[in-house]
C-alpha positions in Angstrom: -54.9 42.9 10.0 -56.3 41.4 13.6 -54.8 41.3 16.7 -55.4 38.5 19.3 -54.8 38.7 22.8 -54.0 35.9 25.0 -54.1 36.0 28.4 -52.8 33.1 29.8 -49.5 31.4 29.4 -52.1 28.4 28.8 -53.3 29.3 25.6 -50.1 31.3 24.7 -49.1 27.1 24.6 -51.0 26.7 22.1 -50.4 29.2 19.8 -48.6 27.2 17.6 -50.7 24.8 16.8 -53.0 28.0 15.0 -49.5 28.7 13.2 -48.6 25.9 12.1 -52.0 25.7 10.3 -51.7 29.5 8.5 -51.7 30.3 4.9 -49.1 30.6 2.9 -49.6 34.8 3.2 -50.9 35.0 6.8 -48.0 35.4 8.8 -48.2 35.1 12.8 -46.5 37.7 14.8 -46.6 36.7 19.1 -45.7 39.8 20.6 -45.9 41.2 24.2 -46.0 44.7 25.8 -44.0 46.9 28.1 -46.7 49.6 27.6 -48.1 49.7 23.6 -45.9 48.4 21.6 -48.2 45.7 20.2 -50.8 48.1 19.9 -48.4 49.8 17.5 -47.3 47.4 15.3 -50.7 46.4 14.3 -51.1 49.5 13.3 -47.8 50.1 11.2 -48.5 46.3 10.1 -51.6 47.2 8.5 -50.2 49.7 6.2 -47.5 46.8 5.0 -51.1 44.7 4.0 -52.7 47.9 2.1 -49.1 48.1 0.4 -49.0 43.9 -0.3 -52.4 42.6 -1.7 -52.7 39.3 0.3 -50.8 39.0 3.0 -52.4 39.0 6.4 -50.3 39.7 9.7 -51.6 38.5 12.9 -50.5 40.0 16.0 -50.6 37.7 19.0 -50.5 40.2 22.0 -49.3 37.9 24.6 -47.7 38.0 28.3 -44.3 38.6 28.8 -43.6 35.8 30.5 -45.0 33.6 27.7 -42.3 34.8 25.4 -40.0 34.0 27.9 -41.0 30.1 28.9 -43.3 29.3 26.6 -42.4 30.2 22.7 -38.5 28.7 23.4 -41.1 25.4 23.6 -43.0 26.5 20.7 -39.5 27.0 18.7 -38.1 23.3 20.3 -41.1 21.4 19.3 -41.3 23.1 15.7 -44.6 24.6 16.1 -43.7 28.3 16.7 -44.9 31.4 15.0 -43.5 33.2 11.9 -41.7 35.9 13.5 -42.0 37.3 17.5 -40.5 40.0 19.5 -38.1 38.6 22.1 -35.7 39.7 24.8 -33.5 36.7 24.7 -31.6 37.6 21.9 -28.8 35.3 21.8 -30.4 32.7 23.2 -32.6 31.9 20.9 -30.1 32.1 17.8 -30.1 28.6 16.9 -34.1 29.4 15.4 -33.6 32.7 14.2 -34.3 33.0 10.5 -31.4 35.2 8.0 -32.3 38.1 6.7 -29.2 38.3 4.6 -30.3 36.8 1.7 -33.5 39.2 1.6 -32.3 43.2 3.0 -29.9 45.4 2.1 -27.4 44.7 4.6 -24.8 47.8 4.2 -28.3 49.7 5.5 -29.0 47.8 8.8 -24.9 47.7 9.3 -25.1 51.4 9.2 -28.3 51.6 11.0 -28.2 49.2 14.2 -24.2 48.6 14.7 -23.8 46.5 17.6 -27.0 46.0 18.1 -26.9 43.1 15.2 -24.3 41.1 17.3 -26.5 40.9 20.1 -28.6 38.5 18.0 -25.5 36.5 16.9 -24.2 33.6 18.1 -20.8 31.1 17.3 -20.8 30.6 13.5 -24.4 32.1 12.9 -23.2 35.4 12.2 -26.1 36.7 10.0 -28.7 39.0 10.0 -31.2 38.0 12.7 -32.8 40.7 14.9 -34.1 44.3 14.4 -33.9 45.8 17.7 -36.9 47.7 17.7 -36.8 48.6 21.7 -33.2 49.7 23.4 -33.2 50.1 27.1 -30.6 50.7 29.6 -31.0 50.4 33.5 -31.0 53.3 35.9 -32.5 55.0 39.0 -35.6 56.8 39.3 -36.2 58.9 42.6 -39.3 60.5 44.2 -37.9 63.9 44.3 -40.9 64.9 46.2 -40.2 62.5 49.8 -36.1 64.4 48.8 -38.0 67.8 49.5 -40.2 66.7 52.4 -37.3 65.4 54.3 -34.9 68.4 53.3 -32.2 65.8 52.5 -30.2 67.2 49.7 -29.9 65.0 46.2 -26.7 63.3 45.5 -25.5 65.5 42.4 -23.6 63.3 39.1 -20.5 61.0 39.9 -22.4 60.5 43.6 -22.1 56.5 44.4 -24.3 54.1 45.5 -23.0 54.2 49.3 -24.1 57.8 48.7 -27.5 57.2 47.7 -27.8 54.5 50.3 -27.1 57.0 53.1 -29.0 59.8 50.9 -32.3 57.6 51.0 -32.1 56.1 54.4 -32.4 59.3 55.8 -35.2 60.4 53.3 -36.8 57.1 54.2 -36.3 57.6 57.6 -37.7 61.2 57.6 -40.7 60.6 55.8 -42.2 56.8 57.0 -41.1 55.9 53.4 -40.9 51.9 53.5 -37.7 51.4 51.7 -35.2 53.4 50.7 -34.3 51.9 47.5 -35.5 48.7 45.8 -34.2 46.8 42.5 -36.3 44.3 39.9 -35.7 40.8 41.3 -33.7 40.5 37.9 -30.1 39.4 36.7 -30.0 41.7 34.3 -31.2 44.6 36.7 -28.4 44.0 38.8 -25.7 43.2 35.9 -24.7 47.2 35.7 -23.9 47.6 39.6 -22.0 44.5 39.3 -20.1 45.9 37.0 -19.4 49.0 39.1 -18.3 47.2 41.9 -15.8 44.8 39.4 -17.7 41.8 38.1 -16.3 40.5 34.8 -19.2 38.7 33.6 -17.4 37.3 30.5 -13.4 36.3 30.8 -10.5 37.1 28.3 -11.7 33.6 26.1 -15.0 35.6 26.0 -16.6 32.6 28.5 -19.2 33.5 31.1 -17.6 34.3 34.6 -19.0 35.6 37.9 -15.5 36.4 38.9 -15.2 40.1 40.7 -19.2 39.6 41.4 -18.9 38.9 45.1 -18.3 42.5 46.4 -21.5 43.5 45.1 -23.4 40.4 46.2 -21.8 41.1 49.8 -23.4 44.6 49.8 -26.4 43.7 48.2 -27.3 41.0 50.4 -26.4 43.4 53.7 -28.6 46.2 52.3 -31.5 43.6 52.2 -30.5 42.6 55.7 -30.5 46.2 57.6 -33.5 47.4 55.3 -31.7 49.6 52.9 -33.3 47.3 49.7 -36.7 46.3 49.4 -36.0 42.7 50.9 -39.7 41.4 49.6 -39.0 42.1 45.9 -36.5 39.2 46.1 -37.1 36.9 49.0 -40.8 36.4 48.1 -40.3 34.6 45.2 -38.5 31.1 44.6 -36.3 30.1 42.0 -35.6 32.9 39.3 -38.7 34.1 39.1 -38.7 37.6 38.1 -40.1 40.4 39.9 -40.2 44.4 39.7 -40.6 46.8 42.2 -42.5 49.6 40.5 -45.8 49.3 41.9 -44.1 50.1 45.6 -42.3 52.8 43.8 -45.7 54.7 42.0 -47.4 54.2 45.4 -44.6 56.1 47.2 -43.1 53.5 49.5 -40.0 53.9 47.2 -37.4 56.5 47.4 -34.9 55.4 44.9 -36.0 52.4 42.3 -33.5 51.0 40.3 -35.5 49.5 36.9 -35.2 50.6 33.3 -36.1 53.2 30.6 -39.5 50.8 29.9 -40.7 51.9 33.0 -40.8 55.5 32.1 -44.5 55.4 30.5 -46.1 53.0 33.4 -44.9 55.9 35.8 -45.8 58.8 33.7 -49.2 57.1 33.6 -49.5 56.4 36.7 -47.8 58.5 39.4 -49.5 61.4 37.6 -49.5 64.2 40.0 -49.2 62.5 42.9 -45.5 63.1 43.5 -42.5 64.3 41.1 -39.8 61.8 40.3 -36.9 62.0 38.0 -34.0 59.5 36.5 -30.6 59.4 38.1 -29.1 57.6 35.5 -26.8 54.7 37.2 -24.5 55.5 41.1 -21.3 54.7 40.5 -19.0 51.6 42.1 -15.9 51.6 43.9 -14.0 51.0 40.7 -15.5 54.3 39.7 -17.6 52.7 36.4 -21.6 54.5 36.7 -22.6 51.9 34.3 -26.2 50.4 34.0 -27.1 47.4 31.0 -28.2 47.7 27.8 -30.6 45.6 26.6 -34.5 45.9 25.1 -36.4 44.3 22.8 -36.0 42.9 19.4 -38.4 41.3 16.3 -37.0 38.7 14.4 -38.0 35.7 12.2 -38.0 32.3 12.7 -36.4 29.7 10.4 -39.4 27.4 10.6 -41.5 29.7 8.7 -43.1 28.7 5.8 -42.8 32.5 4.3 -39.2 33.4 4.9 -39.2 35.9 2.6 -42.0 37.9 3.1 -41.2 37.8 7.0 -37.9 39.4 6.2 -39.6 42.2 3.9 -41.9 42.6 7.4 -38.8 42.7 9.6 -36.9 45.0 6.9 -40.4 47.3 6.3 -40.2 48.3 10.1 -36.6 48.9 10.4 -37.0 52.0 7.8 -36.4 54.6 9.3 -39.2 56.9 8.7 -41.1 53.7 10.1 -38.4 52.8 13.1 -39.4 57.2 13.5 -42.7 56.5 13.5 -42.3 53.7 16.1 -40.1 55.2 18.5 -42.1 58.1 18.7 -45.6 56.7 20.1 -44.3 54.0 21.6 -42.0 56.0 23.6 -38.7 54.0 23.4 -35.3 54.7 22.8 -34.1 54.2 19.3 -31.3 51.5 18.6 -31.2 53.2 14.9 -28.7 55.4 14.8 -30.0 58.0 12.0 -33.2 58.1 14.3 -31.7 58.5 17.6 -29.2 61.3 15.8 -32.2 63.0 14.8 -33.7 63.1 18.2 -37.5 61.7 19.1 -40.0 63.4 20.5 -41.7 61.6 22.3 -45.6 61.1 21.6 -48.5 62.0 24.6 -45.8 62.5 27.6 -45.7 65.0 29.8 -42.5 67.0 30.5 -41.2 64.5 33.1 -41.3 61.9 30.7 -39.3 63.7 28.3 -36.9 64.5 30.5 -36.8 60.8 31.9 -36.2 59.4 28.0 -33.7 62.1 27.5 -32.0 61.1 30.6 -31.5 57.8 30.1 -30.3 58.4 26.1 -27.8 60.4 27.4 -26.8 57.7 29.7 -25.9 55.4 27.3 -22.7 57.4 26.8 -21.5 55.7 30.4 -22.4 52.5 29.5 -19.4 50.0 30.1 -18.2 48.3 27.2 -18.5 45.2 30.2 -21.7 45.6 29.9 -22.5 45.7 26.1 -20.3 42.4 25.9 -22.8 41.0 28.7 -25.6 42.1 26.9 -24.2 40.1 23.5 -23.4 36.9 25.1 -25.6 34.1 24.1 -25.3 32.4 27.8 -26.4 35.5 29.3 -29.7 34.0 30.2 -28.5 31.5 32.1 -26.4 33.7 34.2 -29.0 35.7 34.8 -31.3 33.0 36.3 -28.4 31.9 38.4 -27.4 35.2 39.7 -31.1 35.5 40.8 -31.5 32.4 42.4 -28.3 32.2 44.3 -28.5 36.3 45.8 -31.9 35.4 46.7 -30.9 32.3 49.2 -28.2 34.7 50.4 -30.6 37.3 51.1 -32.9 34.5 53.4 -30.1 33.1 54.8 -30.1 29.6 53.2 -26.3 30.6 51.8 -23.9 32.6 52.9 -22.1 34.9 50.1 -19.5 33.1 49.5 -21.3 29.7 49.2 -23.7 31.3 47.5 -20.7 32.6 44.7 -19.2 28.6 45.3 -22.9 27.7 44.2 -23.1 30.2 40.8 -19.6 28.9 39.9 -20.9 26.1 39.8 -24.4 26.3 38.3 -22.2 28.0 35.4 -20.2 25.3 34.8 -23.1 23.1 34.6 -25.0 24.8 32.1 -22.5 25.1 29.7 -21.5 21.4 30.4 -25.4 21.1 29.4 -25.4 22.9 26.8 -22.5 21.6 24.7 
């Protein structure tokens, strides 16, 4: 066992070239971060070796943004690695290797549910991904600028127009900068959508931004009169992502909407310098509260020249004393549902991390079944990028909303005329 670390999209390039060279037994596994997941794995990985004379797995730490632009080039061009852990599940279906033929597959129907569609796409309707890493969006607050301005906390069921006039005053009392900010991300902004009645996929199960526009409207005015963090998306071109936390650990944040993956950066790094604590998601004027699943996910890759010993790999971690194991120190909620019965205790977080991964398990309950559908469709991606890039020349000005809706129809309809 060896891990690698590359860090540059640059060399990340070239990582196949090294994998298309491997052994028949060494088996290449590019894998990024939210906090130590990588670290992780090589560690559960080398107990697989001990327990199989001969094979040698490589974990490629690299950026997250590699797995995102750079291994779909790897995959196209033929040169990828054996197995990586990706967020574009759908997307990527067309190179996922089936586990069918090697797992026992009444155990990971049992085990991961719905999860398994996620990696599924038109007639491939096998075994691709184990999602090693569920998340769902929500709001963390800095309950300590709530105290020091004396504004009172919007309790459960409290909206967003609640929490808007709840942290402009907190703001406003305190010199805070902004009173809320959210990742410059289409799937960050998916589960207020939703609230405020975007479809997202029509009755054919097609991609739609129909019922998006009222939240764009209010989105794109909060940015306007300073509510949102206007920076976090008008600094960056195209559909670039962005995140907001570091404003948020260095108090300039009162209320940032992210993800459950954030909860170890801030346990780690607010420290004692203020107390914060999850929300879950406000609720919409059609009265959903809903945020967006999504995470993380290892699968295979049908290029590999060792598909069945990368599906022994894949099935070896979705064990569940091993998915336990996993969960536990790398502090993430658990898409196997014997393990997240059981509970998890979390591994080397305080109390207010506890309660912050308890929180957002519990939110899952309120997560629109919109949403879970969103998260499943292959063309999510897409929307995504358009959603982004299209709010954010709204927010400058180069569009007004409803041009900037005219535009997304559009850009829709263009990438599924691409893609076909």
């Amino acid at each position: 066992m060896k891990k690698t670390i590359l860090r540059t999209t640059a060399i990340a390039a070239g990582l196949g070239l090294t994998a298309g060279a491997a052994m028949a037994q060494d088996i290449r596994f590019q894998c990024y971060s939210d906090g130590n997941e990588c670290e992780v794995y090589d560690d559960l990985l080398s107990r697989f070796e001990a327990e199989n004379e001969g094979v040698n797995i490589t974990v490629d730490v690299v950026p997250y943004q590699a797995i995102l632009e750079n291994l779909p080039v790897q995959l196209a061009a033929g040169n990828g690695p054996d197995m990586a852990k990706v967020t574009d599940l759908g997307g990527l279906n067309q190179y996922y290797l089936d586990l069918a033929p090697y797992i026992d597959t009444a155990y990971w129907d049992a085990s991961f549910g719905n999860t398994l569609d996620w990696y599924r796409a038109g007639d491939r309707q096998g075994y691709y991904g184990l999602h090693s890493q569920l998340t769902i969006t929500g709001g963390f607050v800095n309950a300590t600028l709530f105290e020091q301005a004396g504004v009172e906390m919007p309790g459960a069921g409290a909206t967003w127009d609640d929490w808007a006039t709840a942290t402009r005053a907190v703001a406003e009392a305190t010199d805070a900068d902004f009173p809320m900010a959210i990742d410059r991300s289409g799937h960050r902004v998916a589960g207020p959508a939703i609230s405020y009645g975007a479809k997202f996929l029509d009755a054919e199960g097609k991609g739609t931004f129909d019922g998006f526009e009222p939240f764009a409207a209010q989105f794109v005015a909060w940015n306007e009169d300073g509510t949102m963090a206007r920076d976090v998306w008008a600094s960056q071109g195209g559909a670039t992502y962005a995140d907001a936390a570091q404003e948020f650990i260095n108090g300039e944040v009162v209320l940032y909407y992210s993800g459950s993956w954030q909860v170890s950066r801030l346990d780690e790094q607010v420290g004692d310098f203020f107390d914060w604590k999850v929300i879950g998601s406000p609720c919409g004027p059609t009265g959903a509260c809903t945020g967006m699943p999504g995470g993380a996910g290892i699968v295979g890759f049908e290029q590999t020249k060792n598909p069945e010993l990368v599906a022994k790999i894949i099935d070896y971690l979705a064990q569940k004393d091993i998915y336990a194991e996993a969960a536990a120190r790398t502090r993430n909620l658990p898409a196997h549902h014997g393990v997240a019965a059981d509970g998890v205790t979390f591994e080397g977080v305080t109390p207010a991390a506890q309660d912050a991964l308890s929180a957002f398990a519990a939110d899952l309950a309120n997560v629109s079944p919109t949403a879970f559908a969103y998260q499943g469709y292959a063309g999510n991606r897409a929307m995504f990028g358009i959603t982004v890039e299209r709010l954010s020349q709204a927010i400058v000005g180069e569009l007004s909303v409803e041009d900037a809706m005219t535009r997304m129809t559009d850009d829709l309809a263009a990438a599924v005329a691409g893609s076909q």
